[in-house]
N, C-alpha and C positions, 0 to 999 in steps of 0.2 A: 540257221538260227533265227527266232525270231525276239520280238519285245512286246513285250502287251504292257499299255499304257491306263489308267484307273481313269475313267472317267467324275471320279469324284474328289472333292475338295483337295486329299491328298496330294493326288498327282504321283503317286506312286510307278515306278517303271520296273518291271522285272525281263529279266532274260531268259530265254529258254531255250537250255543247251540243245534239249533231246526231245525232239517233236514226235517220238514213237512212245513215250510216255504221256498219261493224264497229268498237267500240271499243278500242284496247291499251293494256293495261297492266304494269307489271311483271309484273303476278301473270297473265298471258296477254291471250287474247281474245274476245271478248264479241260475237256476230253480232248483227249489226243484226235480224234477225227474230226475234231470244230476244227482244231488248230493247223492241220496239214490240210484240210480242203479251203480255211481262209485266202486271202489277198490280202493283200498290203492297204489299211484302209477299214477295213471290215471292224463291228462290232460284234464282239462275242462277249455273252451272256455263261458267268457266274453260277454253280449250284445252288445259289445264296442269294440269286438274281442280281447282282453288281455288276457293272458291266466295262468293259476293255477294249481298248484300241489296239489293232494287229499291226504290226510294223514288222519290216524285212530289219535284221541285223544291221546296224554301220559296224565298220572298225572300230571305232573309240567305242560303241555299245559294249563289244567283247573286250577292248584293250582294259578295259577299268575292272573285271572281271579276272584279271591274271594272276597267277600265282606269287602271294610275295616273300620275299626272303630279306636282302638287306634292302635298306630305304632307295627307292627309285628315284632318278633325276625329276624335277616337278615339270609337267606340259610346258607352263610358263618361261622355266629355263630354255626346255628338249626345242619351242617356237625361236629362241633367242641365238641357239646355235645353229639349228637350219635356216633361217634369215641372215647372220653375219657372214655362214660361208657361201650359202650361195649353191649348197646340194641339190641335185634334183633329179629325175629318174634315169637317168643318164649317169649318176655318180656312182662311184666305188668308193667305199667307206671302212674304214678299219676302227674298233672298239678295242680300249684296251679297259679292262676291266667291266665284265659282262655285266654283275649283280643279278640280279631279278631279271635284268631284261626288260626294263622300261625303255631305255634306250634303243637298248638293242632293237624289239618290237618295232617303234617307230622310224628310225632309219630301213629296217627290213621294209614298212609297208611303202616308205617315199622312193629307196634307191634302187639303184640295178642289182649293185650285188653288197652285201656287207661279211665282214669278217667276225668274230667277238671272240678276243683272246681273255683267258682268267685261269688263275692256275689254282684253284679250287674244284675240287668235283661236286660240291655238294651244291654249290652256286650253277656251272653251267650244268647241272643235270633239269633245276630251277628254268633257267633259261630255255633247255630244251623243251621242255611242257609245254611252256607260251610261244612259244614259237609253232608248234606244232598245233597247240590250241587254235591261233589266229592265223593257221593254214599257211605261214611263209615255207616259203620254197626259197627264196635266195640267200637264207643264212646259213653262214655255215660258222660254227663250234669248234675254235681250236683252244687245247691246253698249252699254257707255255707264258712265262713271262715276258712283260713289253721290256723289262730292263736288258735282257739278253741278247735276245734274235728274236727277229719277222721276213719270215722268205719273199712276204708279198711288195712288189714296185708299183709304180704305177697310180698310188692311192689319192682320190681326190680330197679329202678330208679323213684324219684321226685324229681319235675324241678318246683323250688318257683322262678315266675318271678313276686314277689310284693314286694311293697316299703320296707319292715321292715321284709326281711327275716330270720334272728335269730331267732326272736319273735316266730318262730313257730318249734325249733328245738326240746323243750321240745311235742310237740303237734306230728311229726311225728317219733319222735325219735324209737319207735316202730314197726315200720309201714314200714321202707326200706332197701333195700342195700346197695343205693348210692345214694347219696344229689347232686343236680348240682344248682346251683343257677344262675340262668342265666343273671342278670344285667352284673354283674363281678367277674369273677369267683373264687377271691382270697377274694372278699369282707367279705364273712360268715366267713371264717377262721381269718381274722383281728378285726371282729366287734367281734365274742365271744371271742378270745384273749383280747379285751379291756375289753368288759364288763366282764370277769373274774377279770382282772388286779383291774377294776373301784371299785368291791364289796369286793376284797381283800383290798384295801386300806383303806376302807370305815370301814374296822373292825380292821384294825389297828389303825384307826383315834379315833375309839371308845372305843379301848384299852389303852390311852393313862394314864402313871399313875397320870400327877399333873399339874395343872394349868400352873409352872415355867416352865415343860416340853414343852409343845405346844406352850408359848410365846418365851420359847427361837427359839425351832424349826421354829418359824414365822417368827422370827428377821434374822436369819440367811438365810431363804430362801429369804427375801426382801432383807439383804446385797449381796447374789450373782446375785441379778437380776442387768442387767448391766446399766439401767438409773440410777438405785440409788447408784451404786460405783462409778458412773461418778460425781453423785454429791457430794459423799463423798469424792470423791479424790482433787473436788475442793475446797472445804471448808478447808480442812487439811492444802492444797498450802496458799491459803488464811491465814490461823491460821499462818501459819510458817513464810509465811512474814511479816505480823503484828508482830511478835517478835524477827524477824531479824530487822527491821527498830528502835523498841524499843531499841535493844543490841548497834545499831549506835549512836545514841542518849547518 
């Protein structure tokens, strides 16, 4: 693939998937036999006489070019997660929720090997495009939910970008080195802190020894809630002046 760059004001960039076709652009047309005898570097000349800078493809040239479907992790984030774990072409990497493949793409281009589970077919068919588009060879496409089962050991980082990421803590707890959960990043560490807190209470609730116990404990928690001392406090006002008026009397 190449890019031809606008030498004018614009600065316009276009891609160009298929160098066996004439290319058109606003700014004219570009013969397929200018563009496969160029080099990297070369200007080519417009039917329109406009003229272009030849460039070979990068990765990001084609990555920003992919198929999309649901919203992709932003680069910004995708730098934030490869810098915290510490990935690198040496890593194996497991995706739980494929999307579009923004992800997925960029871990396919940094690691050794990646996995991308999503139990949608209309999503990893998505995925498979761009994958294929940006020529990876080391992805590989499984269906199947992360809350259930993952055959795979070994994994140097998994990255659950799905709704209800806890839910699959027990499922790959086995399975990696490093958990990055990619909605937000402190979210996993706050939700099992609750759901711990939620099933410890839940067994103290259940420990309790005697009926008096838990209605007192009832009573007390509805006196500190502060509508109900509000109304307590007036009632009392109320009670005290009724027998300050009686005392006048």
């Amino acid at each position: 693939m190449k890019i031809l760059y606008t030498k004018n004001k614009k600065n316009k960039k276009y891609l160009i998937k298929d160098t066996e076709k004439d290319y058109h652009s606003q700014y004219g047309l570009i013969k397929s036999e200018d563009i496969k005898k160029s080099n990297p570097g070369d200007i080519l000349t417009s039917n329109i006489n406009e003229k272009f800078t030849i460039l070979d493809a990068g990765f990001l040239d084609k990555y920003f070019k992919i198929k999309r479907g649901p919203q992709i992790i932003p680069l910004k984030d995708i730098g934030s997660i490869i810098t915290m774990t510490g990935i690198n072409k040496n890593s194996i990497v497991l995706e739980a929720g494929g999307g579009s493949g923004g992800l997925t793409c960029i871990l396919g281009h940094l690691c050794k090997k990646v996995y991308s589970y999503d139990i949608r077919d209309d999503f990893q068919e998505i995925v498979k495009k761009n994958i294929e588009f940006l020529g990876l060879k080391n992805v590989k496409i499984k269906k199947g939910s992360i809350y259930e089962n993952i055959k795979e050991r070994e994994i140097d980082m998994i990255s659950l970008d799905c709704p209800e990421p806890w839910k699959a803590i027990n499922t790959v707890n086995d399975s990696y080195h490093f958990l990055e959960n990619c909605p937000k990043k402190n979210k996993m560490t706050k939700d099992i802190i609750e759901d711990k807190l939620q099933k410890d209470l839940t067994k103290m609730e259940n420990k309790k020894g005697s009926l008096i116990e838990h209605f007192t404990d009832s009573f007390l928690n509805t006196f500190l809630d502060k509508t109900f001392f509000r109304i307590f406090f007036v009632l009392v006002a109320i009670f005290l002046l009724l027998i300050f008026i009686l005392l006048l009397k």
